[in-house]
N, C-alpha and C positions, 0 to 999 in steps of 0.2 A: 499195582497190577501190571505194571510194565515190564516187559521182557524182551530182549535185545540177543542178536547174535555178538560173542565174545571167540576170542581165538582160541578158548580151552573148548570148543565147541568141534572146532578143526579135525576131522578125521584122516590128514595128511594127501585124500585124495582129491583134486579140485574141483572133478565134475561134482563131485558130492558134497564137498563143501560150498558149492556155490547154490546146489539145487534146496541143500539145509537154508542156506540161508535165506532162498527164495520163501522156503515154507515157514522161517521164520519171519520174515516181512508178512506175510500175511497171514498169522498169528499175531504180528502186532498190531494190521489191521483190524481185523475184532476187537483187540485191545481198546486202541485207541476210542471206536465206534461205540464198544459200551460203556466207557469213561465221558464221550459226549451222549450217551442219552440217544443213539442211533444205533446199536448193537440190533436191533429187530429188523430196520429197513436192510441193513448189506448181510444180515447173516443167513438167508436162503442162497445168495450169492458163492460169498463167500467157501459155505459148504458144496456146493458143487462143485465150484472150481476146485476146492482143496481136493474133492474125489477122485478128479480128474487128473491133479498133478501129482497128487502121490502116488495112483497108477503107473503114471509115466516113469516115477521116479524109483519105484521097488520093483518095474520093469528094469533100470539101467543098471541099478543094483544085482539083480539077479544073473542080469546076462554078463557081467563082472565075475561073479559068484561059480557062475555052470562053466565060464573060457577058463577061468582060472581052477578050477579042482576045488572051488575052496572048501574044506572040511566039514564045517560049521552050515554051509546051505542050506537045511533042513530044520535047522533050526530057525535060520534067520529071517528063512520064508514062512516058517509058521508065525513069525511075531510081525510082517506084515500083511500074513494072511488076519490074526486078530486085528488090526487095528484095522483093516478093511473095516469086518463085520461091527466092530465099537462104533466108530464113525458112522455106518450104515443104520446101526440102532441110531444114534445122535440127530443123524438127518431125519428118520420115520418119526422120532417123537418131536421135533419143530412142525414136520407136516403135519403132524397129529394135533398141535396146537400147546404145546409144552412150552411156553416162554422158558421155565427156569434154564432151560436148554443154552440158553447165553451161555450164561455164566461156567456150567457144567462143561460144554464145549472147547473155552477158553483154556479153564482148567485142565481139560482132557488133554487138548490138543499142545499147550506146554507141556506138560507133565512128561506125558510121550515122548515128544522128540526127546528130550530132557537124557530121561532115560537108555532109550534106543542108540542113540550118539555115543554116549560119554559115561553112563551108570558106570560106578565100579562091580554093580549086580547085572547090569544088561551091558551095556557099552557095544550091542555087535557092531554096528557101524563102525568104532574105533577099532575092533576085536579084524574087522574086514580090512579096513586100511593098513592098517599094522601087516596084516600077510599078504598084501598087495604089495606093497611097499617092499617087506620083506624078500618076495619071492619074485621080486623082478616084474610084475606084472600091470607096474605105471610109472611114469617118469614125473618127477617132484617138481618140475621147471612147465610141463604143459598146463595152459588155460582151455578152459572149454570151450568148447566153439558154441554161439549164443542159444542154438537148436538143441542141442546138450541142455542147455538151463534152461528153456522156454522151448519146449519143440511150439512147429506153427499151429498145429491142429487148438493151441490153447493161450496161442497171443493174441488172441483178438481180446480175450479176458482178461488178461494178464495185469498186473497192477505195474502201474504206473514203474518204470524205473527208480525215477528220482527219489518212489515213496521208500526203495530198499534202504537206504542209506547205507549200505553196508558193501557197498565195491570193494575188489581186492586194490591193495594201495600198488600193485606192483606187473600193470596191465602192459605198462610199456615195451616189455620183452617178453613178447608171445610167441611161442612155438604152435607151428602151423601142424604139429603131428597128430595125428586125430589119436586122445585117449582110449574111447573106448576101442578101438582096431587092436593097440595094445595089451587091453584085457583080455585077449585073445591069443596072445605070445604064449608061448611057454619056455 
């Protein structure tokens, strides 16, 4: 049941590939949790916080999306507009008392990113970077600044660093250019 971020995961751009990779750390949290037999105690947790950061996160996406022209927009906000509401159903049926919701959740919540990232049927996230990239409107050498990955309104929650294991190996040469100001270039 374990599921890990890998570099075919990479959508070229780094805020985005770092904040994926946040969401996947805590997909593997659940993971882990309902492989110990604790999947019920951190998954009211767990779903909030993930409400919260994927907000944040198809927030940074979008404002990428509207600076840049990007084509696809309408699309790509309706498919985090659904996974709002999917998740939003996932959470009312935990508070509702749905245990199978573990697992279901688990499931969802890989499946998704899975998808969204990297599908050769969906892939926007890949489909965004690619004409980010393309069209000049990020530079391949900037790291995100850690407010970028974690704003503060949601580190108080935030899991554990250490728990991500998944750092970029190549942190030593950081450019100090703030990305998203770029996604604003034309």
């Amino acid at each position: 049941m374990d599921f890990a971020w890998d570099e075919t995961m990479s959508v070229g751009v780094r805020v985005f590939d770092a904040q994926h990779k946040y969401l996947v750390a805590q997909i593997r949290q659940l993971s882990h949790a309902l492989r110990e037999g604790s999947g019920e105690k951190v998954i009211e947790n767990i779903l909030s916080h993930l409400a919260a950061y994927t907000s944040f996160h198809f927030k940074t996406e979008e404002s990428y999306m509207l600076n840049s022209k990007y084509p696809e927009h309408l699309q790509h906000q309706e498919e985090h507009n659904k996974f709002k509401y999917d998740l939003a159903v996932l959470i009312q049926r935990h508070q509702d008392g749905d245990r199978v919701v573990n697992t279901d959740t688990y499931n969802f919540l890989r499946d998704w990113i899975l998808y969204h990232i990297k599908d050769k049927e969906g892939g926007h996230d890949s489909r965004l970077g690619k004409y980010l990239i393309d069209n000049g409107h990020v530079k391949l050498t900037t790291h995100p600044k850690a407010e970028e990955v974690i704003p503060p309104h949601l580190a108080e929650d935030a899991l554990d660093p250490e728990s991500l294991d998944q750092t970029p190996d190549d942190t030593e040469d950081k450019d100090t250019e703030d990305e998203s100001e770029r996604g604003k270039e034309e």
